[in-house]
C-alpha positions as CSV (number, residue, x, y, z in Angstrom):
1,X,0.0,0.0,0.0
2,X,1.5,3.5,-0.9
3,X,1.4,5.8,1.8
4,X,0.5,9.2,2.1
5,X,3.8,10.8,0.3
6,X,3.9,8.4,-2.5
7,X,-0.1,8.8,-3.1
8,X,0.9,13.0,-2.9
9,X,3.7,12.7,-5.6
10,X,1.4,10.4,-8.1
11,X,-0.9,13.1,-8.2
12,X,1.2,15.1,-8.8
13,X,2.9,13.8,-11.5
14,X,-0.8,12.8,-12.7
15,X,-1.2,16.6,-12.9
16,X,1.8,17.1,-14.9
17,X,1.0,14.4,-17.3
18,X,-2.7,16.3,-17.7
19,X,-1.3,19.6,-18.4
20,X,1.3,17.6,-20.9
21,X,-1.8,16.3,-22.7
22,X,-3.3,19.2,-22.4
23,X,-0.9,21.4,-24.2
24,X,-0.7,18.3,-27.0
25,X,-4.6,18.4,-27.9
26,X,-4.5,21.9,-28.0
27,X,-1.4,22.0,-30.5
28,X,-2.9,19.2,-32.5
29,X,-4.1,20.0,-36.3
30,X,-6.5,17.0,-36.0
31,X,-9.8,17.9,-34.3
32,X,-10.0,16.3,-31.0
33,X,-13.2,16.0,-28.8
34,X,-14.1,14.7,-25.5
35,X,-18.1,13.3,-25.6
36,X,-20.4,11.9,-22.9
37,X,-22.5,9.4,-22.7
38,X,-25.3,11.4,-23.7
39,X,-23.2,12.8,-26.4
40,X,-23.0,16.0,-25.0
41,X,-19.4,17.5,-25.9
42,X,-17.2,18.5,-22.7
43,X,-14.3,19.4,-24.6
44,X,-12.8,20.4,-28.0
45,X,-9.2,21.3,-28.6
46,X,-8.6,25.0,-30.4
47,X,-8.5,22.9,-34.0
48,X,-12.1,21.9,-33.6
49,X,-13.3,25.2,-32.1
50,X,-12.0,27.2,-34.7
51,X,-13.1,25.4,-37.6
52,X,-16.5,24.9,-36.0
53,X,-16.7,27.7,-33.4
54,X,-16.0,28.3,-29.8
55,X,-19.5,28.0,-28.7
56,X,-18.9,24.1,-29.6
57,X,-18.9,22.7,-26.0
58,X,-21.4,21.9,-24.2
59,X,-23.6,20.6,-27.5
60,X,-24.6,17.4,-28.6
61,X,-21.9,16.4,-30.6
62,X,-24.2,16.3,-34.1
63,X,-25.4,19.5,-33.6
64,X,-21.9,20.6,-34.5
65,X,-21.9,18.5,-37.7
66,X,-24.9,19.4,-39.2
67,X,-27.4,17.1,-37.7
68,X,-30.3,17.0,-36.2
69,X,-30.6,13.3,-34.2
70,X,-27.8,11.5,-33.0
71,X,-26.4,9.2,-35.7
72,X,-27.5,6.0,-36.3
73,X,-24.2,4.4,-35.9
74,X,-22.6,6.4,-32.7
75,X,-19.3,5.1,-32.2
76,X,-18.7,7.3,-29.0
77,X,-21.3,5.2,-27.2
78,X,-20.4,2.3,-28.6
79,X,-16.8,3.1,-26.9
80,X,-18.2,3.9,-24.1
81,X,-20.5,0.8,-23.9
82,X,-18.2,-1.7,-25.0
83,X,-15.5,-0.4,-23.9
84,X,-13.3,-0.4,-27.1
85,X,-11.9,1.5,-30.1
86,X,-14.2,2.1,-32.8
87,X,-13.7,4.3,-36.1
88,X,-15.7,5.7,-38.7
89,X,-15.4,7.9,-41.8
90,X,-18.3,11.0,-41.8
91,X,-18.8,13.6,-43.8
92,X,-18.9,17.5,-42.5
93,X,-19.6,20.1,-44.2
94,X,-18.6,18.5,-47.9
95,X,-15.2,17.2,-46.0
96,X,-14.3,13.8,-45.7
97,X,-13.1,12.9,-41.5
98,X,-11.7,9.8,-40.3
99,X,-12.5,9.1,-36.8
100,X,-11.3,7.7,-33.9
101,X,-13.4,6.9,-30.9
102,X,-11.7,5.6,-27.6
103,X,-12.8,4.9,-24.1
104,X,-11.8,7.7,-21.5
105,X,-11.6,6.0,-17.7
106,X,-11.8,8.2,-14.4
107,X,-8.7,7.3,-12.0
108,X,-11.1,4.8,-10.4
109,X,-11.1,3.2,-13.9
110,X,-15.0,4.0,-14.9
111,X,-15.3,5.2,-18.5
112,X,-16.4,9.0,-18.5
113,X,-17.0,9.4,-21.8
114,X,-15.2,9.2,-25.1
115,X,-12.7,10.7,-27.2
116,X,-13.0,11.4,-30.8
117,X,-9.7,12.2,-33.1
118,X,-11.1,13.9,-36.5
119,X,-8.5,13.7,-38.8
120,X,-9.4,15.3,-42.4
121,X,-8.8,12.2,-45.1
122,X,-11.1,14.7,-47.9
123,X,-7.6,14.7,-50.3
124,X,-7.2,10.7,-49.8
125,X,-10.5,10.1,-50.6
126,X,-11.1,12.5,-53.9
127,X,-7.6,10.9,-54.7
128,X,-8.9,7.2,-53.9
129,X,-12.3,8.5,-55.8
130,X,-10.6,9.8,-58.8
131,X,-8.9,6.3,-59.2
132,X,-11.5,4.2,-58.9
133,X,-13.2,6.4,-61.5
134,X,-10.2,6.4,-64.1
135,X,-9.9,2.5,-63.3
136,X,-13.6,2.5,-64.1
137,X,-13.3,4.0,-67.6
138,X,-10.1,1.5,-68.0
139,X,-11.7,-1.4,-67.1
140,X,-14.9,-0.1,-69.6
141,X,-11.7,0.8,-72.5
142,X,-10.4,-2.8,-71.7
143,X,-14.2,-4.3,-72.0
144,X,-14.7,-2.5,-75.3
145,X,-11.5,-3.4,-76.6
146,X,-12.4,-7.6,-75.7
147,X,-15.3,-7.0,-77.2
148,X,-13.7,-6.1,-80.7
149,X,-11.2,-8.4,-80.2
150,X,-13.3,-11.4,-80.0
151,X,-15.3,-10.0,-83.2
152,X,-12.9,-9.8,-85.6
153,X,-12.2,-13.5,-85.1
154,X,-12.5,-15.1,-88.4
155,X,-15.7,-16.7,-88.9
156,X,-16.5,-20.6,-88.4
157,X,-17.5,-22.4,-91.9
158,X,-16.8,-22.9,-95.2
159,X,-14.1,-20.9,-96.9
160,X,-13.7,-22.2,-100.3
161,X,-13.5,-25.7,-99.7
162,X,-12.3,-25.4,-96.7
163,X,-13.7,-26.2,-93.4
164,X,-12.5,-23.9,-90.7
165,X,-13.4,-24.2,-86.9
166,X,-11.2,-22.6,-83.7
167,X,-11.2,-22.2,-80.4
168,X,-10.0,-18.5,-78.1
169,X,-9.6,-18.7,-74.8
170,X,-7.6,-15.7,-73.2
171,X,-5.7,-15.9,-69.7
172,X,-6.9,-12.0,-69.1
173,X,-9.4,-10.4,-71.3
174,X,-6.9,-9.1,-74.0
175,X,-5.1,-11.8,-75.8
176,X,-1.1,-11.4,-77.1
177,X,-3.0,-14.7,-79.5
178,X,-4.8,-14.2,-82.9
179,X,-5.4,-15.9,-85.7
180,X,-7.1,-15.4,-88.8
181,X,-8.9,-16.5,-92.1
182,X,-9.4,-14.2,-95.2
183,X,-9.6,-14.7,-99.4
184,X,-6.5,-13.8,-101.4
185,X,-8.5,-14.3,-104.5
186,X,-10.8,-16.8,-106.4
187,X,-8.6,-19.7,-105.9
188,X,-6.3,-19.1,-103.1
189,X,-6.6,-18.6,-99.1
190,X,-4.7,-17.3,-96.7
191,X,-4.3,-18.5,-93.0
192,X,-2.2,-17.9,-90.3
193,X,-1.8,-17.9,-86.0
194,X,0.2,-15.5,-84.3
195,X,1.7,-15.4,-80.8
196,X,2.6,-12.1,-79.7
197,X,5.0,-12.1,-76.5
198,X,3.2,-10.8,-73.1
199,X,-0.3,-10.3,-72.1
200,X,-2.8,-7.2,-71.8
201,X,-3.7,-4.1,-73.6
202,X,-0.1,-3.6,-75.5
203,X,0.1,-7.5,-76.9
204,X,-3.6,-6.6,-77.9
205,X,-2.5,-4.1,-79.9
206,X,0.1,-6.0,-81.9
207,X,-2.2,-8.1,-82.4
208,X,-4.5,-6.0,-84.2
209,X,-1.1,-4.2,-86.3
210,X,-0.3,-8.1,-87.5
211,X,-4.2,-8.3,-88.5
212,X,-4.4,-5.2,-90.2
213,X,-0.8,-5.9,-91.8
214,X,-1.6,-9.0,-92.9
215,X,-4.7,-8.3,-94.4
216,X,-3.3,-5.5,-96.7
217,X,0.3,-7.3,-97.7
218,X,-2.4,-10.4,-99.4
219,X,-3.6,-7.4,-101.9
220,X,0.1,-7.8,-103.7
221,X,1.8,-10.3,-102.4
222,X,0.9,-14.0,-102.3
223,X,4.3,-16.0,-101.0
224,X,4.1,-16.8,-97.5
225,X,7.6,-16.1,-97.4
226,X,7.8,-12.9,-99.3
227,X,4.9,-11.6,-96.9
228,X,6.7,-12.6,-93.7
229,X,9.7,-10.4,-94.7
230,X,6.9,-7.6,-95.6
231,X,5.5,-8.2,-91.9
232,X,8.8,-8.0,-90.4
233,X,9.8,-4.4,-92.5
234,X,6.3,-2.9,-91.3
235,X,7.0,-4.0,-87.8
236,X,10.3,-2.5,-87.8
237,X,8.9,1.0,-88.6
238,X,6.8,0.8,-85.4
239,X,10.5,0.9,-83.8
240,X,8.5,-0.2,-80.2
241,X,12.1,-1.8,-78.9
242,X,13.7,-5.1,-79.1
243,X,11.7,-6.2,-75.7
244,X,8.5,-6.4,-78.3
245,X,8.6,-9.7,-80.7
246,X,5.8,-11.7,-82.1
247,X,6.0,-15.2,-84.1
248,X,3.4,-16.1,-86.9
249,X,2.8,-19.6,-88.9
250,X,1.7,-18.2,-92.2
251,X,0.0,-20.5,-95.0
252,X,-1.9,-19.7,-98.6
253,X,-4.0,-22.9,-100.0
254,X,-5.1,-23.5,-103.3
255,X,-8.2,-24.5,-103.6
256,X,-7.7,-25.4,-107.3
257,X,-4.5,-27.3,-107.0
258,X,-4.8,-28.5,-102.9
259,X,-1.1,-26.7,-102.9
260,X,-0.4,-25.6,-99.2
261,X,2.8,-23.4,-99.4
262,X,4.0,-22.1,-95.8
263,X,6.5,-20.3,-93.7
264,X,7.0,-19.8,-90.2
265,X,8.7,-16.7,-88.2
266,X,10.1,-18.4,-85.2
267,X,6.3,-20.1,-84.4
268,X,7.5,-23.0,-82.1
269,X,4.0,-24.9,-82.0
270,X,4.5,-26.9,-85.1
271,X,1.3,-26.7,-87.1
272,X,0.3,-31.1,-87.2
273,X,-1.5,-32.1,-90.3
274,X,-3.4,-35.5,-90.0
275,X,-5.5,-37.7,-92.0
276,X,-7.0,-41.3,-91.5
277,X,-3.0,-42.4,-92.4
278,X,-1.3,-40.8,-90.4
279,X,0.2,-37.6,-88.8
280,X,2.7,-35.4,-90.1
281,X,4.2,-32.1,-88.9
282,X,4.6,-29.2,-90.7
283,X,8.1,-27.9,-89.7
284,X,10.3,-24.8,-91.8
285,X,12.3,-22.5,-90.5
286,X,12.2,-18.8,-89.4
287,X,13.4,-16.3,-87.0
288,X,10.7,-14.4,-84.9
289,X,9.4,-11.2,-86.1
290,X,11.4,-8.7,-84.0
291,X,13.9,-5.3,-84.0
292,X,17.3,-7.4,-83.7
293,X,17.2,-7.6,-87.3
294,X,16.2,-5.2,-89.9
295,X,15.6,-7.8,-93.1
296,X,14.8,-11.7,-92.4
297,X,13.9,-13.6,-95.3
298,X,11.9,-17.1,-94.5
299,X,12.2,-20.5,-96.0
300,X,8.9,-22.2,-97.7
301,X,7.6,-25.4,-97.6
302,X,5.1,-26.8,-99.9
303,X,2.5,-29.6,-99.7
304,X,-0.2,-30.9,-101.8
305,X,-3.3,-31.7,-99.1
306,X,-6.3,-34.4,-99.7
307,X,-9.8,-34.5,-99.0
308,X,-10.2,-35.4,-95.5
309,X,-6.8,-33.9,-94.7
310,X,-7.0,-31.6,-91.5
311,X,-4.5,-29.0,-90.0
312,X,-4.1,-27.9,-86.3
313,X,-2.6,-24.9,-85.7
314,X,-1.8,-23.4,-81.7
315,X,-0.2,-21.4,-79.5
316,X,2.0,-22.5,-76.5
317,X,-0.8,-21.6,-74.4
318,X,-1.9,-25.3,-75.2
319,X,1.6,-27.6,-75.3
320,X,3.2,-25.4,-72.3
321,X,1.1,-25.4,-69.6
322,X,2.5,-27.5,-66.9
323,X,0.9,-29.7,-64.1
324,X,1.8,-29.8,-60.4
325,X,5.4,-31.7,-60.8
326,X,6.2,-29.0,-63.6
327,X,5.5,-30.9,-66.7
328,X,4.5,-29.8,-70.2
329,X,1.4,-30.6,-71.6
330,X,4.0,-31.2,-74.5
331,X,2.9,-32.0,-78.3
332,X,2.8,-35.6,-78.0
333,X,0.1,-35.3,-75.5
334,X,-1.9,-33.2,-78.5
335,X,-1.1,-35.9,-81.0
336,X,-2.5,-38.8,-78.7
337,X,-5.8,-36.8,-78.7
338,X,-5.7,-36.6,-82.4
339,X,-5.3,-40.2,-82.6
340,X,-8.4,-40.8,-80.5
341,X,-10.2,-39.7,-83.5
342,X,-12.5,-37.4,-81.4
343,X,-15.3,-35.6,-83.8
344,X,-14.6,-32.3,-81.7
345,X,-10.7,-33.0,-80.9
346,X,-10.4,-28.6,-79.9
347,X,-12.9,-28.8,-77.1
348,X,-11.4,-32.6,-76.4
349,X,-7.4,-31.0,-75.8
350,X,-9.3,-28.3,-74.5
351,X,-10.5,-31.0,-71.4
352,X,-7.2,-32.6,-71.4
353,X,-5.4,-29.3,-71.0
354,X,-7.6,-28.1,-68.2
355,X,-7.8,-31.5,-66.3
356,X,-3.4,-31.1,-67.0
357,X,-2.9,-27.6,-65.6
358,X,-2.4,-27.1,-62.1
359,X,-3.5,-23.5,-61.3
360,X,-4.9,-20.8,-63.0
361,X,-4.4,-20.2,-66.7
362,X,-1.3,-18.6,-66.7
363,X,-1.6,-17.8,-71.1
364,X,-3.9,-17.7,-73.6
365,X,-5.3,-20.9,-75.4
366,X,-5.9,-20.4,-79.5
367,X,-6.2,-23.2,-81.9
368,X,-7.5,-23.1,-85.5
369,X,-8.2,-26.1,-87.6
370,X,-8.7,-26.3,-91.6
371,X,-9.9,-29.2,-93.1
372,X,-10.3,-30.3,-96.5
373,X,-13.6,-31.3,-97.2
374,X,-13.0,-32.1,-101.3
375,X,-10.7,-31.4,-104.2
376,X,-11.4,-29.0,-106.8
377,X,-8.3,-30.3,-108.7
378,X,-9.3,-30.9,-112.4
């Protein structure tokens, strides 16, 4: 038990510490505010009063804010009840105010009342405001933008005598993937997938300059090869920096002759032609569409193709997604499906692919297939 002295100097020092805290509140930017139980206010530090005016004490503390009735949600009582920290965010007078409600004890430890620390947040929050709304009008951009994407996707059917059927799955929802379909002229056809390094709204954007490209170079130039090296030139023009590369499997058919003639750019996913006899892949040489050179010229291949005769073409979001031990999917796994014979073998690797991956899709899946439903050879 202290005696008499002891209980004489911890008062003391008590009042010391009171005219400390004192002095702090008063020299405090943030509004600070002592409230009963019945929310009337017993004190305000010089912040508060002078923003709100001197007559502020002894009110009810939402008289002061603009209100008429006690609020709803009264975190001063509630500290005072419960006997804990509660905070808030309220609007006065247009401004936005965090606050901070705490439990204020007696020196017999009974709760008095409560203290609130206003602290104005109005710059955070027409920051945080303005954010949400520019992220808003991005996310709408990045909507529209999907939307288009998706659309210019060459149509399923008949192209000549050609059958064509795909499958676009993105990983976000712009794709770095495209592929596309379109008519050189009354014999031939033109078709080609393209893999366009990274995700989001700049591989989107490639993809649409390889589209677009692509679609005029056909008007006057029919090689495969010849309009690879016209791809790469236009791309180089761009000059977007050697961080930005895309790779493209590009083939014409001829629907009068069943001549396939192809070239690749650095497309690793071997296009795999198959048949009732057997599987074959389309390999040729080529260097990736990119700024570390200025001129590539491409090798072509040529094949003569059947009736019945199909050809896959995909991205590595198919043969490199990897499992739980860090596997591959891997191409052999792509031509065991083929060999199953399946009637809809895209949605069929599709189910193999998913049932493969372990996580979430970490690229975008795009496969076309073209098959030849009869010769026109005469």
């Amino acid at each position: 038990m202290l005696d008499r002295d002891e209980i004489n100097t911890v008062y003391s020092k008590l009042k010391e510490y009171s005219i400390l805290n004192y002095h702090v509140l008063e020299s405090m930017a943030d509004w600070v505010r002592l409230v009963d139980h019945d929310g009337n206010i017993l004190y305000a530090n010089e912040a508060m009063k002078k923003a709100l005016g001197y007559d502020i004490v002894g009110k009810k503390c939402y008289e002061t804010t603009g209100k008429t009735r006690r609020c709803d949600f009264c975190i001063a009582r509630r500290s005072i009840i419960n006997n804990e920290v509660v905070q808030k965010e309220e609007i006065i007078n247009g401004r936005y105010y965090s606050v901070i409600s705490s439990p204020v004890k007696d020196l017999d430890g009974n709760i008095i009342g409560a203290v609130e620390v206003l602290r104005d947040v109005t710059r955070e929050r027409k920051l945080e405001l303005e954010l949400i709304e520019r992220n808003t009008k991005m996310i709408n951009d990045i909507k529209f933008a999907e939307k288009i994407q998706r659309r210019i996707l060459p149509k399923k059917g008949l192209y000549k005598n050609v059958k064509i059927d795909h499958l676009y799955k993105p990983s976000e929802m712009l794709s770095g993937d495209i592929f596309d379909v379109f008519i050189i002229d009354e014999d031939k056809l033109g078709v080609y997938i393209c893999d366009v390094v990274g995700h989001g709204i700049t591989a989107s954007m490639m993809t649409m300059f390889v589209r677009q490209t692509m679609r005029s170079i056909k008007d006057f130039i029919v090689q495969p090869s010849v309009a690879l090296t016209e791809l790469q030139k236009s791309f180089s023009s761009l000059d977007l920096g050697v961080d930005k590369y895309f790779t493209i499997f590009y083939g014409v058919f001829n629907a009068k002759t069943n001549q396939f003639i192809y070239a690749n750019a650095g497309h690793n996913c071997i296009p795999i032609r198959y048949n009732s006899n057997g599987i074959e892949m389309l390999k040729t040489k080529g260097l990736p569409i990119s700024l570390i050179f200025s001129e590539i010229y491409y090798e072509e291949n040529e094949i003569v193709l059947e009736e019945g005769d199909k050809i896959l073409l995909y991205t590595d979001g198919i043969s490199e997604v990897k499992n739980a031990k860090g596997e591959e999917f891997g191409i052999d796994r792509i031509i065991n499906i083929i060999k199953e014979e399946n009637k809809d073998v895209l949605n069929r690797i599709i189910e193999e692919v998913e049932d493969f991956r372990w996580g979430e899709q970490k690229d975008d899946y795009a496969m076309l297939l073209m098959e030849i439903l009869e010769s026109t050879e005469s």
